[in-house]
C-alpha positions in Angstrom: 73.6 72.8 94.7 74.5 74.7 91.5 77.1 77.1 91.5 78.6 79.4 88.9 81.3 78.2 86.2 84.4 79.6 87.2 85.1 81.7 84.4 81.8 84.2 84.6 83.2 86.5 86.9 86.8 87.0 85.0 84.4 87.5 81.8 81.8 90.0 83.3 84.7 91.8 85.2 86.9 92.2 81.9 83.4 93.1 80.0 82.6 96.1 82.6 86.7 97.0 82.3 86.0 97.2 78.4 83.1 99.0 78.9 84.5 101.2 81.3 87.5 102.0 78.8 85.2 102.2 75.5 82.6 104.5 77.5 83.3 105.7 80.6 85.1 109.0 82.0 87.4 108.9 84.7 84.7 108.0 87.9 84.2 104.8 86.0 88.0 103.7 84.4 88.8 104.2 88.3 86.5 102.2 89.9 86.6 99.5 87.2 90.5 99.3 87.4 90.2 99.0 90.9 87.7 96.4 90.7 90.2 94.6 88.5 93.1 95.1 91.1 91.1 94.2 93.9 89.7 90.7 92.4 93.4 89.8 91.5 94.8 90.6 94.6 92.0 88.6 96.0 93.2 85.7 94.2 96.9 85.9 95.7 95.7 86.1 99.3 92.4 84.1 99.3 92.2 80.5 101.0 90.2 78.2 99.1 89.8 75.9 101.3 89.0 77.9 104.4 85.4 79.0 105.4 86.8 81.2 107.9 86.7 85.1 107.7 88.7 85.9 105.3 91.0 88.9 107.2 93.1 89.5 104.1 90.0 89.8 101.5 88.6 91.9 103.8 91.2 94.2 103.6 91.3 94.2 100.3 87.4 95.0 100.0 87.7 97.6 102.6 90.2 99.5 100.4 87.6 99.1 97.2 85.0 100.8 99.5 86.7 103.6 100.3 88.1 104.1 96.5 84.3 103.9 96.1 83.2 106.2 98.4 85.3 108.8 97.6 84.6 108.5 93.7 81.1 109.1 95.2 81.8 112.4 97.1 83.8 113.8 94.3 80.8 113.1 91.3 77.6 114.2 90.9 76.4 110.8 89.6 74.5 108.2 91.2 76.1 105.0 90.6 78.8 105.6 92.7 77.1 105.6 95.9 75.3 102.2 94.8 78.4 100.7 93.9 79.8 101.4 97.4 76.8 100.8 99.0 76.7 97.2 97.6 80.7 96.7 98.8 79.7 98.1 101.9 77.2 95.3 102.6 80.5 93.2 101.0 82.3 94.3 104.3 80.2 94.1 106.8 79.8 90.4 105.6 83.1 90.1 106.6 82.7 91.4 109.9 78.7 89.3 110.5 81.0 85.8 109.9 84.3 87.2 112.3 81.2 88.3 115.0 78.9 85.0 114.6 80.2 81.8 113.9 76.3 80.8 113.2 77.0 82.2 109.5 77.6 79.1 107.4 80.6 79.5 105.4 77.9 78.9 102.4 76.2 81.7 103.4 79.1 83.6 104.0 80.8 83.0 100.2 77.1 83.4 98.7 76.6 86.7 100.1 79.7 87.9 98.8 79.5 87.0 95.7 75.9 88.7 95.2 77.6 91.6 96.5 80.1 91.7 94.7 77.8 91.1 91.4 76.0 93.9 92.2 78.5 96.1 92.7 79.9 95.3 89.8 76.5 95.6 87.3 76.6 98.9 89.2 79.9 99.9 88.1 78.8 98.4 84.6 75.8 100.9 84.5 77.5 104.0 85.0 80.1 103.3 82.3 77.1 102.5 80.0 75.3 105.8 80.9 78.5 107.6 81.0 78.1 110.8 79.2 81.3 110.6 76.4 80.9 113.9 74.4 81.4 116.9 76.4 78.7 118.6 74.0 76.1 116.2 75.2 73.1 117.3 77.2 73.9 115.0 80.0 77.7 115.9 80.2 78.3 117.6 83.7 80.0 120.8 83.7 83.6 120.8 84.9 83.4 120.7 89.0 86.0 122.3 91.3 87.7 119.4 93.0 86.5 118.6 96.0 82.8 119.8 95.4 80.0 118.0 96.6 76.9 117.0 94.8 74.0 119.8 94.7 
């Protein structure tokens, strides 16, 4: 069975934080930081050896989502609703192993981390295509808070 080296995820996650902070606006420093937050809190309350739902990651990832979500309802780009569409599928995970102990615990740890790889090339994209000059042509135009998309 291959699996990852263990140091892929702390590299792409500090490479989309980078890219966040070098080209981003706001959405994305946000949701990149709490990407960041969320993985190391992960790593204080995760048990390694345990392929039992994981209540306290779930929590954890439950929080991301709504961060996400509401990034999504405040800007009129796309990435946001991908990003917390992809952590959704993160949480109910969660919930599919707690519900059906028929869920390997592979399956279980696979799924998240393809969610969570996702989620995070989606966060990646949408610092990339960030529009950084407020003269640019793809720059959106100052919103009231709280608007919705049109």
């Amino acid at each position: 069975m291959y699996q990852l080296p263990v140091w892929v995820w702390p590299t792409v996650l500090l490479g989309v934080c980078a890219l966040a902070v070098w080209r981003g606006r706001d959405e994305e420093r946000l949701a990149a930081a709490s990407v960041l937050a969320g993985w190391a809190l992960t790593l204080m309350v995760f048990k390694s050896r345990s392929q039992d739902t994981q209540w306290a990651v779930l929590a954890i990832d439950a929080a991301l989502f709504a961060i996400l979500m509401w990034i999504a309802f405040r800007t009129r780009r796309y990435w946001p609703l991908f990003a917390a569409a992809f952590q959704l599928l993160l949480v109910v995970t969660h919930f599919a192993r707690a519900l059906d102990s028929g869920v390997s615990g592979w399956a279980y740890l696979t799924a998240g981390l393809v969610w969570s790889y996702l989620m995070l090339i989606s966060v990646g994209y949408g610092a990339w295509t960030a529009p950084h000059l407020a003269g640019s042509a793809d720059a959106d135009p100052m919103d009231v808070p709280g608007a919705i998309r049109r």
